[in-house]
Each structure stands twice: as C-alpha cells, then as structure tokens.
Backbone as numpy.savetxt, mean C-alpha at the origin, in Angstrom:
# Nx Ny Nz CAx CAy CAz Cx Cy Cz
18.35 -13.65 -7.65 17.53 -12.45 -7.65 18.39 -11.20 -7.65
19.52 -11.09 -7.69 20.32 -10.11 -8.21 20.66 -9.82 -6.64
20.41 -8.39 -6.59 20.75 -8.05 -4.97 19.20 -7.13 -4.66
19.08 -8.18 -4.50 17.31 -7.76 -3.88 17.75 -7.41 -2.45
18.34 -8.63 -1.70 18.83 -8.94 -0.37 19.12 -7.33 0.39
20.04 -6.77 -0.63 20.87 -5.84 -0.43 19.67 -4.46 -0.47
18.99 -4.32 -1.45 17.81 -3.43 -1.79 17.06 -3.41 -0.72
17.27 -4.60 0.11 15.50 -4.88 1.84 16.74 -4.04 2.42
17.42 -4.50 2.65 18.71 -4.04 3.71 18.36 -2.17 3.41
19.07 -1.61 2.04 18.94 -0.45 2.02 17.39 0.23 2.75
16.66 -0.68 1.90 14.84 -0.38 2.78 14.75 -0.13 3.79
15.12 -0.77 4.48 15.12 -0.96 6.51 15.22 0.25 6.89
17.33 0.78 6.10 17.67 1.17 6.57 17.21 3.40 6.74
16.24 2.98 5.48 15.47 3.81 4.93 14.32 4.28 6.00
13.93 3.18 6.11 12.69 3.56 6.75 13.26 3.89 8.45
14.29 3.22 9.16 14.66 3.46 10.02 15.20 5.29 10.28
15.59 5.72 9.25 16.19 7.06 9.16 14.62 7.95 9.13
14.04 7.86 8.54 12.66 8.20 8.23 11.61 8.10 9.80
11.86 6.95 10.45 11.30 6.62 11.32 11.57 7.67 12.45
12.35 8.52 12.90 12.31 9.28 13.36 12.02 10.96 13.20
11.03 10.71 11.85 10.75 12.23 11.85 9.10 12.27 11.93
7.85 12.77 11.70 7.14 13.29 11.88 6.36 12.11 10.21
5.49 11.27 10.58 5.22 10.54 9.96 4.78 11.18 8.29
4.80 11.18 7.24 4.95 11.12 5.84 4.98 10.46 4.83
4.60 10.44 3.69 4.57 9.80 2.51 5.91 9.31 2.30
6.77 9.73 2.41 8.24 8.74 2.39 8.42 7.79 3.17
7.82 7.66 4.57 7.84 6.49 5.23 6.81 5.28 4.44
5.64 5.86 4.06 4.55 5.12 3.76 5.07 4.41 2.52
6.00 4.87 1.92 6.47 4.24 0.72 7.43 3.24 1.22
8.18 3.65 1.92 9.13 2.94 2.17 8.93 1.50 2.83
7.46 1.96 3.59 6.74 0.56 4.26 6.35 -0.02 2.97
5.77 0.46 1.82 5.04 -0.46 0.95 6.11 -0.88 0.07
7.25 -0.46 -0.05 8.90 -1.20 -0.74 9.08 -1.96 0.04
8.89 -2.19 1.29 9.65 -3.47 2.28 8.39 -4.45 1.97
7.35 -4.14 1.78 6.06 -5.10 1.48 6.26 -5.60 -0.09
6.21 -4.91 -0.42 6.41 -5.72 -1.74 7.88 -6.69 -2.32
9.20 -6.27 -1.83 10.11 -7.18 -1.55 9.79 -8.43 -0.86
8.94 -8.21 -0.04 8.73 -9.60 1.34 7.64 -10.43 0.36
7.17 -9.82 -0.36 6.14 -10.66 -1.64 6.95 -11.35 -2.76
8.02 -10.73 -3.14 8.95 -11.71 -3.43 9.57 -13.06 -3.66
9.79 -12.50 -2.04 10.09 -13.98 -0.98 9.11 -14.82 -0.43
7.93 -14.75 -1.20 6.48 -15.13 -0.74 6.75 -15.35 0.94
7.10 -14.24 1.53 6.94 -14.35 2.86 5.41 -13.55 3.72
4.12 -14.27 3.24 3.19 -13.55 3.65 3.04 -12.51 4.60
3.45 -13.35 5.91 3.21 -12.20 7.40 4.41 -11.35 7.36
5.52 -11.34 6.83 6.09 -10.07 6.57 5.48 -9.01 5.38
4.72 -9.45 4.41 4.62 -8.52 3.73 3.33 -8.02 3.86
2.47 -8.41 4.86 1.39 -8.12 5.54 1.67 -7.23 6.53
2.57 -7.97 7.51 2.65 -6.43 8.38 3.73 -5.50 7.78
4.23 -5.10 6.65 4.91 -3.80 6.15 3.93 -3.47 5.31
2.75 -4.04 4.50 1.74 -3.45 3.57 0.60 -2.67 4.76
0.45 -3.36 6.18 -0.53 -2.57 6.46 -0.15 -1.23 7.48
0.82 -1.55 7.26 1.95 -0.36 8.08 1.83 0.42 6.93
2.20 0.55 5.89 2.17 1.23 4.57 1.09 1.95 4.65
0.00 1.46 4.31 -1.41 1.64 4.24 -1.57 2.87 5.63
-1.49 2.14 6.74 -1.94 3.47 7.90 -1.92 4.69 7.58
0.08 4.95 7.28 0.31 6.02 7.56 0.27 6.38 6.28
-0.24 6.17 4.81 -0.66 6.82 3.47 -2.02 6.46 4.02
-3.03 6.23 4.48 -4.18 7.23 4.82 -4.63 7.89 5.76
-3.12 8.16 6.43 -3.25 9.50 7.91 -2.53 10.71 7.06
-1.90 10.23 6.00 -1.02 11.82 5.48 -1.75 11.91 3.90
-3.00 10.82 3.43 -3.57 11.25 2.50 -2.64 11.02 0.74
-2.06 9.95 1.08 -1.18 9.42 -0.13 -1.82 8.27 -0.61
-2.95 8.48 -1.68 -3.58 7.34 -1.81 -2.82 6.29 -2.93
-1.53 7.47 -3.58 -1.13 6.28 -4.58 -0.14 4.55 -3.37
-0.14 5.13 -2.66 0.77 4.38 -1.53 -0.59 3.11 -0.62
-1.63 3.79 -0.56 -2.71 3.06 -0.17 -3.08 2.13 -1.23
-3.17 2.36 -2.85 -3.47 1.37 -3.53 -2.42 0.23 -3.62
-1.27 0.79 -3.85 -0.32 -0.21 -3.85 -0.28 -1.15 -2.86
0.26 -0.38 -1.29 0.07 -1.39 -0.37 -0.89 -2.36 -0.24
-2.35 -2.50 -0.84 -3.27 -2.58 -0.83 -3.19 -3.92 -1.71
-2.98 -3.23 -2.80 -2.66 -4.79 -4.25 -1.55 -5.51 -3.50
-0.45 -5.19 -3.34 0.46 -6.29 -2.57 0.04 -7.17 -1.41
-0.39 -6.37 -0.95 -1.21 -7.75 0.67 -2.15 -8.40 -0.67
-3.07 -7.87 -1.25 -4.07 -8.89 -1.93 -3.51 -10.00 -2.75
-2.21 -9.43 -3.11 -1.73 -10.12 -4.12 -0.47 -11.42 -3.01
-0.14 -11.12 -1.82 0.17 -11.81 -1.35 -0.57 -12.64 -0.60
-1.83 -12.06 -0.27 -3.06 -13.06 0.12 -3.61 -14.18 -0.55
-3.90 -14.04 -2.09 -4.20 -14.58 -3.29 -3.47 -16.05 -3.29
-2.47 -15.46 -3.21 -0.93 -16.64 -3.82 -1.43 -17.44 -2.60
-1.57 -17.19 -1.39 -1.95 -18.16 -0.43 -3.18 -19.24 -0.21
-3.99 -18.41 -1.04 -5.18 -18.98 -1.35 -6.17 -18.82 0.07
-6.20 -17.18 0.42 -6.99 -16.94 1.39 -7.93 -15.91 0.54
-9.19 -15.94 1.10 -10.49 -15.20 0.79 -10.37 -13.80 0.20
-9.37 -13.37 1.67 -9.27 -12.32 1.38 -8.21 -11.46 0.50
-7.71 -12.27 -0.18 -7.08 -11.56 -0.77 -7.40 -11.20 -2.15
-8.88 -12.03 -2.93 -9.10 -11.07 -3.80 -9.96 -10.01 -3.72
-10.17 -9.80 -2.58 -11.27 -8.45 -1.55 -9.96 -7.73 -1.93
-9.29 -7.53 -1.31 -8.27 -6.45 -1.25 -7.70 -6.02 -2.93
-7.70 -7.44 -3.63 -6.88 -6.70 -5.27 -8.37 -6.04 -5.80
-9.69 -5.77 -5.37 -10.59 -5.47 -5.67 -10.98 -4.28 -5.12
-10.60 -4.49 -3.91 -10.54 -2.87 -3.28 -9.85 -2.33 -3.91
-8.26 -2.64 -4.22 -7.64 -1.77 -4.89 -7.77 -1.52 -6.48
-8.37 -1.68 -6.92 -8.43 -2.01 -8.60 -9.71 -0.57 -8.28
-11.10 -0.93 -7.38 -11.81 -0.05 -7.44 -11.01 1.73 -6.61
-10.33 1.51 -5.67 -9.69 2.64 -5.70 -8.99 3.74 -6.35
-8.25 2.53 -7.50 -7.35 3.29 -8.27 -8.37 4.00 -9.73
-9.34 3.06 -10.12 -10.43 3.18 -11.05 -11.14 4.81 -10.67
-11.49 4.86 -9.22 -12.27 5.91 -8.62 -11.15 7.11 -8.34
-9.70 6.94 -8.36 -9.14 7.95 -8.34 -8.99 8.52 -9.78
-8.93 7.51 -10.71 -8.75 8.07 -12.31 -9.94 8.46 -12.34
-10.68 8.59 -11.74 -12.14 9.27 -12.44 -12.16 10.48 -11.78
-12.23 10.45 -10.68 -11.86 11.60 -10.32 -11.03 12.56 -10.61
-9.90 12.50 -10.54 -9.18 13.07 -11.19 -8.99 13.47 -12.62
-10.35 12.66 -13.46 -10.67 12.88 -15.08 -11.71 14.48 -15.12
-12.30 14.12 -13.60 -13.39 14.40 -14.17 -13.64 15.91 -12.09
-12.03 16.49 -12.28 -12.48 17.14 -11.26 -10.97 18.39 -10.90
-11.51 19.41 -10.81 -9.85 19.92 -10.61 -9.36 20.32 -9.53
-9.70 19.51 -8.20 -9.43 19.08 -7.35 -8.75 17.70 -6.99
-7.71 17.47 -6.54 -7.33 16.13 -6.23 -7.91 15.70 -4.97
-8.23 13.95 -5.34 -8.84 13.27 -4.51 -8.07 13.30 -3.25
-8.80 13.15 -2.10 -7.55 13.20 -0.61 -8.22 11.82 0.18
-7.48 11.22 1.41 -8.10 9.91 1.77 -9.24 10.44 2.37
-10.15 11.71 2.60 -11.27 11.95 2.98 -11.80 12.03 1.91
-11.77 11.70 0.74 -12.77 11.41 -0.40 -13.52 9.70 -0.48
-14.63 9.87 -1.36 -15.08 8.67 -1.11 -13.98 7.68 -1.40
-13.33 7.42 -2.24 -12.38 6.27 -2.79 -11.92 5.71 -1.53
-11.42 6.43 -0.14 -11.08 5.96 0.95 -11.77 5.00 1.41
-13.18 5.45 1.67 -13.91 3.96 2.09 -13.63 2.87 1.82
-13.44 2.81 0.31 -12.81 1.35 -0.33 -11.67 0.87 0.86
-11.10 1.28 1.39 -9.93 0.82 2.03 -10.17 -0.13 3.24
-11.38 0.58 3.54 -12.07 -0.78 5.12 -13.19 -1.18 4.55
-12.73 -1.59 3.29 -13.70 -2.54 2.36 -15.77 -2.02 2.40
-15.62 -0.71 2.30 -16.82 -0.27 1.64 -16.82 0.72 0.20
-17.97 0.04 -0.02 -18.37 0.46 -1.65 -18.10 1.83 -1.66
-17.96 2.14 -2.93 -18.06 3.81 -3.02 -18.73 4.02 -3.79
C-alpha cells in the first residue's frame, strides 16, 4: 500500500497539533482522513470512532462537506461488514450531498448544518 502507514502516522500527528486549538474544520477533516485510512485496513471500530468524531465536530462548526464524507465512510465501512446500518448512512449521505447541490443550485446563500440537509445526519428525511 505504498506508505499509507506513514500518511495515518502524519494524520495522528495532525490532528494531535490541531487538537489543542479551539475545535474547526481542520480537525474535522483530519478526523475523517484517519477514518477513511482505517477503512482501508477494513478496521471497522477504528474507522467508526474517527468518522463519528469527524462528523461531531463538522456539524458543531457547520462543515457539511466533512459531514457527508465522514458519513459515506462509516456507511461504507458498515456495508463491507454486512450491518443494516450501513446502507442508512451511504443513503443519508448520498441524500445530503444531493440536498446540498440543490441548494446551492438553486439559492445564494450557502447551506449551514442548521439547514434542513442536517437532519439527514440523525437519520431524518428532509
């Protein structure tokens, strides 16, 4: 896998530097890069708890591109497991990202996680 190994390592060490400032969209990314590496390694409960760590803090600072992603990666690491829920979640996120392109087609305002598309996230319709 090349130096993936080395790429989690840099991640960590990312989010650890990050981890001491005032929570942000750079952490939230950085949680959903350590989640999606740990999907990789089909290591579910690691890439579950860095996707929903991801997820929190991109919908406390309103980064929904970080909420869909984290979002498809747990589903998509749920899936591979062959649990329920994980095509709830690639569905939440498919309708999130769908409802942010529309919005954003059709508004000249950008969507924020207090827009409807958020709901999708604790799995209600929008």
């Amino acid at each position: 896998m090349g130096r993936t190994e080395e790429a989690i390592r840099a991640a960590h060490e990312a989010a650890s530097g990050l981890e001491g400032l005032p929570p942000g969209p750079h952490l939230g990314r950085v949680y959903d890069l350590i989640g999606g590496a740990n999907l990789l390694f089909e290591d579910r409960a690691e890439t579950e708890r860095w996707s929903r760590r991801a997820i929190d803090i991109a919908v406390a600072v309103g980064d929904r591109y970080t909420v869909v992603s984290a979002l498809s990666i747990l589903g998509g690491a749920n899936a591979l497991q062959r649990l329920p829920s994980g095509i709830g979640e690639l569905e939440r996120s498919l309708a999130m990202a769908m409802a942010w392109a529309k919005m954003a087609r059709t508004s000249s305002v950008a969507p924020t996680c207090s827009s409807p598309w958020a709901a999708v996230v604790h799995g209600r319709s929008i």
